[in-house]
SERO-4910 file (N, C-alpha, C, O; in steps of 0.05 Angstrom, whole numbers):
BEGIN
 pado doro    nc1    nc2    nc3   cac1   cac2   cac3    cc1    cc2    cc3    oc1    oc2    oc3
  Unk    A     17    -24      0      0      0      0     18     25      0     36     27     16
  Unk    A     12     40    -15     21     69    -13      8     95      0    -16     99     -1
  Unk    A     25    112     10     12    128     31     28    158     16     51    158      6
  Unk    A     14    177     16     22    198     11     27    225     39      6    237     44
  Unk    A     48    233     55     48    247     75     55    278     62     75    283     48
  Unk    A     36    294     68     37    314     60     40    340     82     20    350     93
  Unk    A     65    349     88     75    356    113    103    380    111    123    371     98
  Unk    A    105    402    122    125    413    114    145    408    133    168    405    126
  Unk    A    138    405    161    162    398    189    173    372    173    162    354    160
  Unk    A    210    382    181    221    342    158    220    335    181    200    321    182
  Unk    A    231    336    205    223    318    226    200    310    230    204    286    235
  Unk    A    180    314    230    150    306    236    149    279    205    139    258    198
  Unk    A    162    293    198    149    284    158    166    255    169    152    235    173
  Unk    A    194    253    173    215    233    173    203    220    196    201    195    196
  Unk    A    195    233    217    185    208    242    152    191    223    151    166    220
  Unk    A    133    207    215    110    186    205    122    172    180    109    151    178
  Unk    A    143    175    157    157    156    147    155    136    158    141    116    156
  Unk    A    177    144    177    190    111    181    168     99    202    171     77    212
  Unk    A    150    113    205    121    100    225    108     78    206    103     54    212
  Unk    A    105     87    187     89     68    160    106     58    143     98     36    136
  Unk    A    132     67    130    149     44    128    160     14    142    169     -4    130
  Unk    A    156     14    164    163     -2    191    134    -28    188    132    -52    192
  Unk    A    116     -7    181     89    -26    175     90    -35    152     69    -49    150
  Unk    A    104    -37    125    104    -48    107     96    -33     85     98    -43     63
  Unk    A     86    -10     87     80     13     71     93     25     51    117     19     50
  Unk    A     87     38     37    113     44     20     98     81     13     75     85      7
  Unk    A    116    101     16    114    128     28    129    146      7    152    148      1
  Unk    A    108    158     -1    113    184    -14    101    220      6     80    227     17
  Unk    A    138    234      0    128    253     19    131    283      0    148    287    -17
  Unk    A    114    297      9    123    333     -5    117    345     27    112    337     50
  Unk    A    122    374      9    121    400     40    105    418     40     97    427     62
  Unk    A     95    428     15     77    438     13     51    437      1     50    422    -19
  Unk    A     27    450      9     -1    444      0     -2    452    -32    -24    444    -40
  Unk    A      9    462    -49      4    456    -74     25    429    -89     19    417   -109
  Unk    A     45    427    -76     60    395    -93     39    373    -83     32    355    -98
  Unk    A     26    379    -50     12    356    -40    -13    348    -71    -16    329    -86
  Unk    A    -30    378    -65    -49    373    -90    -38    370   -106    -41    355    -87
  Unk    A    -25    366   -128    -26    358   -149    -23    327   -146    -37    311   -158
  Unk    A      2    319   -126     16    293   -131     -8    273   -119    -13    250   -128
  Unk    A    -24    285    -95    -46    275    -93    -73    269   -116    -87    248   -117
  Unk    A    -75    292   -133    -94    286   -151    -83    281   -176    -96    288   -196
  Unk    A    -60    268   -178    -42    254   -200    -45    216   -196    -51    201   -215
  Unk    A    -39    208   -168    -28    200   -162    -45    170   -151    -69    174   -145
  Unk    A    -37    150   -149    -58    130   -139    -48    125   -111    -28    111   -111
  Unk    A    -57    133    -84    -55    129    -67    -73    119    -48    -96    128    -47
  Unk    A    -64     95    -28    -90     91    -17    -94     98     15   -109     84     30
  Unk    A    -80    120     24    -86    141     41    -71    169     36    -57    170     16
  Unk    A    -73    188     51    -60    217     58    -69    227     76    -92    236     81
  Unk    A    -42    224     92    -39    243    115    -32    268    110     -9    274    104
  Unk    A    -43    277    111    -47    319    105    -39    333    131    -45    322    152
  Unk    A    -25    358    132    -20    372    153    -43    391    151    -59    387    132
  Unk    A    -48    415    173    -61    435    166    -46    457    154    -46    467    132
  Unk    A    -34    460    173     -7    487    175     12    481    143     34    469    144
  Unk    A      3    487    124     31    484     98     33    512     90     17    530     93
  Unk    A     55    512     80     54    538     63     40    540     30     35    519     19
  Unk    A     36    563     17     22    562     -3    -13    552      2    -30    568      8
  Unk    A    -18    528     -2    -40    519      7    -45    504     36    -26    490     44
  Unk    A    -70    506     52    -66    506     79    -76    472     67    -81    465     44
  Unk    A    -79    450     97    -89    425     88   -123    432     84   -138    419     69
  Unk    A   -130    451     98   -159    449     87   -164    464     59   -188    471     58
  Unk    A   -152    471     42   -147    482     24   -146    457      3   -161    455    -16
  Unk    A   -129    442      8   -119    416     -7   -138    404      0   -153    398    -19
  Unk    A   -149    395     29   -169    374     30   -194    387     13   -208    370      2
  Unk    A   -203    414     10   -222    414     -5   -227    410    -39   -246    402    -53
  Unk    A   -202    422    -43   -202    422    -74   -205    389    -74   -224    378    -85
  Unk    A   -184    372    -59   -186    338    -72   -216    329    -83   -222    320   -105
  Unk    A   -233    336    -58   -251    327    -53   -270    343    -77   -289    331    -86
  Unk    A   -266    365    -85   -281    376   -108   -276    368   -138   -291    371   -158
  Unk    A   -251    356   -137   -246    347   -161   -258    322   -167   -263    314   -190
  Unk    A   -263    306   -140   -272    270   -135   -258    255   -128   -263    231   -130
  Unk    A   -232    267   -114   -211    242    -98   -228    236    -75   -241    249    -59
  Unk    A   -223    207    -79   -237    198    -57   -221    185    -31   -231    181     -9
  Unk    A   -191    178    -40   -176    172    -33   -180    183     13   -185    205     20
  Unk    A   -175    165     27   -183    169     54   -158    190     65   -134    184     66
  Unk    A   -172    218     73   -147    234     81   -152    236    121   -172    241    134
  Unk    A   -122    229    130   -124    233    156   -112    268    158    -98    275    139
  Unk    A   -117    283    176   -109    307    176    -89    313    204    -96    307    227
  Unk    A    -67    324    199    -47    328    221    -63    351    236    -84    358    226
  Unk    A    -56    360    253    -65    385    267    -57    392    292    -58    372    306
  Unk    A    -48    417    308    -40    426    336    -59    440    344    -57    454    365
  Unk    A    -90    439    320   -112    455    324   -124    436    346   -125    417    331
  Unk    A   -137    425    375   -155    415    380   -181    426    387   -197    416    403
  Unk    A   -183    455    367   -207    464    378   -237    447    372   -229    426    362
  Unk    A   -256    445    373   -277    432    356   -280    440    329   -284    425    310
  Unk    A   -276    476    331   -284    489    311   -263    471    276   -267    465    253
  Unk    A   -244    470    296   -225    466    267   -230    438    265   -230    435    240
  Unk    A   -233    414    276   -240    384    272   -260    396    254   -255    390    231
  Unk    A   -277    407    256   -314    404    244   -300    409    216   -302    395    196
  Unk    A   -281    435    221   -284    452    197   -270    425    179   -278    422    156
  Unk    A   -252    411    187   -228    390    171   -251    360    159   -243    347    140
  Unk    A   -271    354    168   -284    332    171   -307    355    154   -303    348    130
  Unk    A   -320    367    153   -334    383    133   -329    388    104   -343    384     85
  Unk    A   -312    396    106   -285    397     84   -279    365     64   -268    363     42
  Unk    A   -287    347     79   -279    322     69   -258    305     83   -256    281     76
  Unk    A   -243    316    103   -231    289    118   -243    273    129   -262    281    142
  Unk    A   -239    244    128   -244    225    139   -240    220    171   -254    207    186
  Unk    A   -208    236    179   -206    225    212   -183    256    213   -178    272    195
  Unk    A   -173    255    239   -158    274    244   -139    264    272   -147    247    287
  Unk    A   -118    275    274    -98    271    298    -86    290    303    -70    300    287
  Unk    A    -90    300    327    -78    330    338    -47    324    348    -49    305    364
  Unk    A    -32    328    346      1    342    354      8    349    379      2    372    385
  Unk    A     19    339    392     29    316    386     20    290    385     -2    287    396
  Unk    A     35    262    372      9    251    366     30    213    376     53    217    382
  Unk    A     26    199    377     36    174    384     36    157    346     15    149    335
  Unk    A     53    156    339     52    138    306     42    116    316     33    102    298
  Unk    A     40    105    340     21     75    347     -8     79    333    -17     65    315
  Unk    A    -18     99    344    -51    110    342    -50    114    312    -65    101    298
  Unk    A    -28    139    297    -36    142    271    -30    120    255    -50    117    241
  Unk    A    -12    102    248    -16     81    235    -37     66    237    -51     58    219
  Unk    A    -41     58    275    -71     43    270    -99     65    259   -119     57    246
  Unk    A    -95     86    265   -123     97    254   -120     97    226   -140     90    213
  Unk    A    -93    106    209    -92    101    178   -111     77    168   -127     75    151
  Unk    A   -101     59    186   -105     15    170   -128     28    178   -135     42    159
  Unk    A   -143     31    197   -177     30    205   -192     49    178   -214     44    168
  Unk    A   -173     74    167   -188     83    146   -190     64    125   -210     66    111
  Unk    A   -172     44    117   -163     39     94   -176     14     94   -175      1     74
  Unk    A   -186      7    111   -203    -26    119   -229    -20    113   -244    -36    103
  Unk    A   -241     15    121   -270     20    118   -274     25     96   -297     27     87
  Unk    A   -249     29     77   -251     40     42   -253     16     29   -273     16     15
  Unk    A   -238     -6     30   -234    -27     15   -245    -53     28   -249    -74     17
  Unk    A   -248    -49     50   -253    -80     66   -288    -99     59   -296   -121     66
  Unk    A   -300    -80     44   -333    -95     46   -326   -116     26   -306   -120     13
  Unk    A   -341   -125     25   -353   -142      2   -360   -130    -28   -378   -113    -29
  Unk    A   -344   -141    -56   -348   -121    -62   -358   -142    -88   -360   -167    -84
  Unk    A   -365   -127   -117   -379   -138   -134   -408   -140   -148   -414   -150   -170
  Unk    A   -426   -128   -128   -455   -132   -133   -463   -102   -126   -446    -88   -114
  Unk    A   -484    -92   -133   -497    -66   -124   -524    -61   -107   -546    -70   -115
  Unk    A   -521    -49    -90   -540    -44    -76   -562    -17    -82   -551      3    -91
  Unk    A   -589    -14    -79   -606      2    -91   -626      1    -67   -637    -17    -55
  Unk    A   -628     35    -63   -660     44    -56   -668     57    -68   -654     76    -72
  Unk    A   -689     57    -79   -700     75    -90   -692     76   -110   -690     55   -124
  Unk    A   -680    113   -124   -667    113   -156   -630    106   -150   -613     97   -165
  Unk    A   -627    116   -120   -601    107   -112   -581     88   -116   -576     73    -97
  Unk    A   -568     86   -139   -543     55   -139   -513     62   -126   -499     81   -131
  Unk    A   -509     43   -110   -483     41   -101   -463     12   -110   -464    -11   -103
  Unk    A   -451     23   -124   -441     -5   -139   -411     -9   -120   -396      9   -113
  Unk    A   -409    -22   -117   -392    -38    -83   -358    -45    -99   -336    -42    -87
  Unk    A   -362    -53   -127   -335    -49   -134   -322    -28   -145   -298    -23   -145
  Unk    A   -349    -12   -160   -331     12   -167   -328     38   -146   -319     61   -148
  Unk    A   -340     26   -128   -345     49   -106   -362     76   -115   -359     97   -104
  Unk    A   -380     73   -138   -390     97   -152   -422     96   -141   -438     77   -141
  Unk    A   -423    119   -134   -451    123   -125   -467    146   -141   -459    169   -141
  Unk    A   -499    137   -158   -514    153   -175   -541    153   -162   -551    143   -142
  Unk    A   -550    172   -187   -579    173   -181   -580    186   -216   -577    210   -223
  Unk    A   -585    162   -235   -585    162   -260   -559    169   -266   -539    160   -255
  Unk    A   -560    185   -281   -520    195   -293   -510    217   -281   -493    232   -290
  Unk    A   -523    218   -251   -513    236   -241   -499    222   -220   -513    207   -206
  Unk    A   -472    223   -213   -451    212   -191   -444    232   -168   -429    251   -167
  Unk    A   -465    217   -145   -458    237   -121   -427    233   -114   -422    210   -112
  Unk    A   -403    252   -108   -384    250    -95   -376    244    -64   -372    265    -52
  Unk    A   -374    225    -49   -372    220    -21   -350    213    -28   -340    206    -49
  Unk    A   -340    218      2   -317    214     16   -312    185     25   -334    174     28
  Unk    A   -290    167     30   -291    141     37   -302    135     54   -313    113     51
  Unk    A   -309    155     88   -328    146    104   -350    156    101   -368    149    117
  Unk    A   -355    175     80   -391    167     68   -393    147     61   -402    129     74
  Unk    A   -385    146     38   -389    117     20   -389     92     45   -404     74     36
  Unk    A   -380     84     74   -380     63     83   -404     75     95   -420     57     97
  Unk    A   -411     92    102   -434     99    122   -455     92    103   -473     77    109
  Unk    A   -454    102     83   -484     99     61   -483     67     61   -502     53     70
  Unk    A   -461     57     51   -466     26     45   -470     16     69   -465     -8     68
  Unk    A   -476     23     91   -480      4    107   -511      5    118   -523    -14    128
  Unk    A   -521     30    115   -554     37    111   -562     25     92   -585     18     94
  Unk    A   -549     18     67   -562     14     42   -567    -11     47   -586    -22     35
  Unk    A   -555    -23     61   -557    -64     75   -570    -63     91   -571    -85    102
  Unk    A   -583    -48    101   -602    -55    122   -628    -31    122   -641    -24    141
  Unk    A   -631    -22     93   -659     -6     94   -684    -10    108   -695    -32    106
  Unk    A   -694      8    121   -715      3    132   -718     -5    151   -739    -15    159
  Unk    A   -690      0    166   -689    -19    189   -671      3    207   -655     17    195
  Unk    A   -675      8    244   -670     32    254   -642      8    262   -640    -16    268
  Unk    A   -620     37    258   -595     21    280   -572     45    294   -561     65    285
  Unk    A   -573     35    313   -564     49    334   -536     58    328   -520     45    314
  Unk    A   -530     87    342   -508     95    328   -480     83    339   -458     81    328
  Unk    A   -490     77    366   -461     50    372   -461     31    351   -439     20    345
  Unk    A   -477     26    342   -473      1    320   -471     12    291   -471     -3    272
  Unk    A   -469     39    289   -458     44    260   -432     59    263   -417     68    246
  Unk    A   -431     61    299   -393     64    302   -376     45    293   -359     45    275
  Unk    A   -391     20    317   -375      1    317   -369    -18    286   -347    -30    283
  Unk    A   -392    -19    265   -395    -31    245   -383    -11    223   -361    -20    214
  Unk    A   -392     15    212   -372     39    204   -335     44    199   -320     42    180
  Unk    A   -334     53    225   -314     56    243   -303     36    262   -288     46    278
  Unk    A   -305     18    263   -290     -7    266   -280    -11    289   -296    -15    307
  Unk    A   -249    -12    295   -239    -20    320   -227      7    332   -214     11    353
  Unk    A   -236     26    310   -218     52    322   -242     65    352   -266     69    352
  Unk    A   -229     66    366   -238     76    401   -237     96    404   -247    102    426
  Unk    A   -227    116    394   -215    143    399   -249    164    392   -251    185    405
  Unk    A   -270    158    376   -294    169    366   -311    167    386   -304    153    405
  Unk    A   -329    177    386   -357    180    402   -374    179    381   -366    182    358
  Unk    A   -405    174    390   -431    175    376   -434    199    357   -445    196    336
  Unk    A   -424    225    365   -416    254    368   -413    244    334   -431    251    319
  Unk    A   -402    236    330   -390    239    297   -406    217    281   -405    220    256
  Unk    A   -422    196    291   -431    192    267   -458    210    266   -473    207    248
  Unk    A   -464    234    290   -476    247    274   -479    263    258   -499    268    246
  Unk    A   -453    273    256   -436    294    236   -438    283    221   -448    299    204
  Unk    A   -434    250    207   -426    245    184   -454    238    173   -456    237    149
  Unk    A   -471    234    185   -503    229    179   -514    255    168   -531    255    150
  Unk    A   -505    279    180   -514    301    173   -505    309    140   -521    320    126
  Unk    A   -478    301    130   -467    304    103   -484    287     90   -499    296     73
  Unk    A   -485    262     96   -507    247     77   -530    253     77   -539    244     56
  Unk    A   -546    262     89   -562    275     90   -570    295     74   -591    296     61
  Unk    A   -547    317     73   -555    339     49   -536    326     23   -542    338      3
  Unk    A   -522    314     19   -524    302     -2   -543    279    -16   -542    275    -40
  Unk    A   -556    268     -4   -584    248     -8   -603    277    -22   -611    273    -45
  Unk    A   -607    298    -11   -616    315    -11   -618    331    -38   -637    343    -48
  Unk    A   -604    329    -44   -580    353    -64   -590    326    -92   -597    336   -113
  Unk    A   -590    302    -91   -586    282   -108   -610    270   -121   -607    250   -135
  Unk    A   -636    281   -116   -658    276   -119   -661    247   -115   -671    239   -136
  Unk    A   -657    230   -100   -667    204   -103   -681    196    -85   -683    172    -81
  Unk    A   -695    217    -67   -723    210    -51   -723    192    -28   -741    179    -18
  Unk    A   -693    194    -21   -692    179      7   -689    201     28   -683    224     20
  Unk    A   -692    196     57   -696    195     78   -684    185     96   -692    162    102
  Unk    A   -657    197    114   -648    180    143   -660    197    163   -655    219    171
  Unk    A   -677    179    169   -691    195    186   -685    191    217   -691    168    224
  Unk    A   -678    203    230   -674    197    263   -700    194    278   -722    205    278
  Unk    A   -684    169    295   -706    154    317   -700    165    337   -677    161    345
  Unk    A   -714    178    348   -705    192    375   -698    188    400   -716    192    415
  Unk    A   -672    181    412   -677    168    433   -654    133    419   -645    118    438
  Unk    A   -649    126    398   -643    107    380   -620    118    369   -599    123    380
  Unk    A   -628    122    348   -606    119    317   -612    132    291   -608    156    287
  Unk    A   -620    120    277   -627    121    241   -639    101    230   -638     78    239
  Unk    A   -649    107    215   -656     82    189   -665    103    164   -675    126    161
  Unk    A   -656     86    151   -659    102    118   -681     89    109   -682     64    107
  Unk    A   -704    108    101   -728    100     89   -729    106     58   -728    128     47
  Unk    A   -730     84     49   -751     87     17   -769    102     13   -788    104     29
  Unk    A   -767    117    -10   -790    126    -25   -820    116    -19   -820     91    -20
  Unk    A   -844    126    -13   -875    107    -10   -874    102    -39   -869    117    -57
  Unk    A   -883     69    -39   -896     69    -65   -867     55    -75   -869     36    -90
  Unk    A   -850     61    -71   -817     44    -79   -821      5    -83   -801     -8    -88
***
């Protein structure tokens, strides 16, 4: 697997190297937020660790353009920001996870594998459908006719995992734990955040679905009447 670290500190950059080299990884690094974007939206990678702080372009700068162009690629975001304000703003933007500074390479390598298990790890080959909604599981492409909503890798696992169990309410410990996996570091707190993106993108996509909150519960994604 290849990892792209996008980081201007070389110490910081040379310590998460050899963090994910050591794991078997194989590591491409730049310093600043415009080599990051390009080599990122050049480039086939199957994570990026993004700083905030770069020169030229900031990481939320980079994380947004990726995500506007349709990299879907899972970005973890560096940061010495731990305000809330700036997590929301980085995970709004399109990151998938974030780790504040100083940080243990134990936690970021395991939270990297935990992104990279929720991108690639389902079952893949067949497509799932509500409504006008298709999520096709190998190409990872999600429509509503020829129109291709853009999600992020932990949309795309959050949607596909409503899309398997439509119609049916599930609790948000269980679309942590099933979602988001073995990583411990999250609270409930965020899959509501990330329910709220799918949400106005369901929205935005005309395909007449509904996650509607159980109060007191979870979610369940309702069909169209008449579907």
């Amino acid at each position: 697997m290849t990892i792209l670290v996008i980081e201007d500190d070389f110490r910081i950059a040379q310590v998460v190297e050899d963090a994910f080299v050591a794991g078997g990884w194989q590591v491409e690094r730049c310093g600043t937020g415009e080599e990051g974007l390009d080599r990122a939206a050049a480039g086939r990678f199957d994570a990026i660790v993004l700083d905030v702080l770069l020169p030229v372009y900031s990481g939320f700068e980079v994380c947004q353009r990726l995500r506007e162009q349709g990299v879907t690629t899972p970005i973890l975001m560096l940061t010495c920001r731990d305000r809330d304000e700036d997590i929301v703003r980085g995970l709004r933007l399109g990151a998938d996870d974030y780790v504040t500074k100083p940080f243990s390479t134990t936690q970021l390598t395991a939270r990297v594998d935990a992104l990279v298990r929720r991108a690639t790890g389902f079952p893949r080959g067949r497509q799932l459908r509500a409504g006008s909604l298709v999520l096709d599981q190998k190409s990872r492409r999600v429509s509503v006719g020829e129109h291709v909503i853009p999600l992020t890798a932990r949309e795309f696992g959050l949607l596909e995992f409503f899309m398997q169990h439509a119609g049916r309410a599930i609790t948000r410990e269980t679309l942590l734990e099933r979602v988001w996996g073995d990583d411990d570091c999250h609270t409930p707190n965020v899959v509501d955040v990330y329910v709220s993106y799918l949400r106005r993108k369901l929205a935005h996509s005309g395909a007449g679905l509904q996650l509607r909150t159980v109060r007191g519960y979870g979610y369940i994604l309702d069909e169209p009447v008449g579907h």
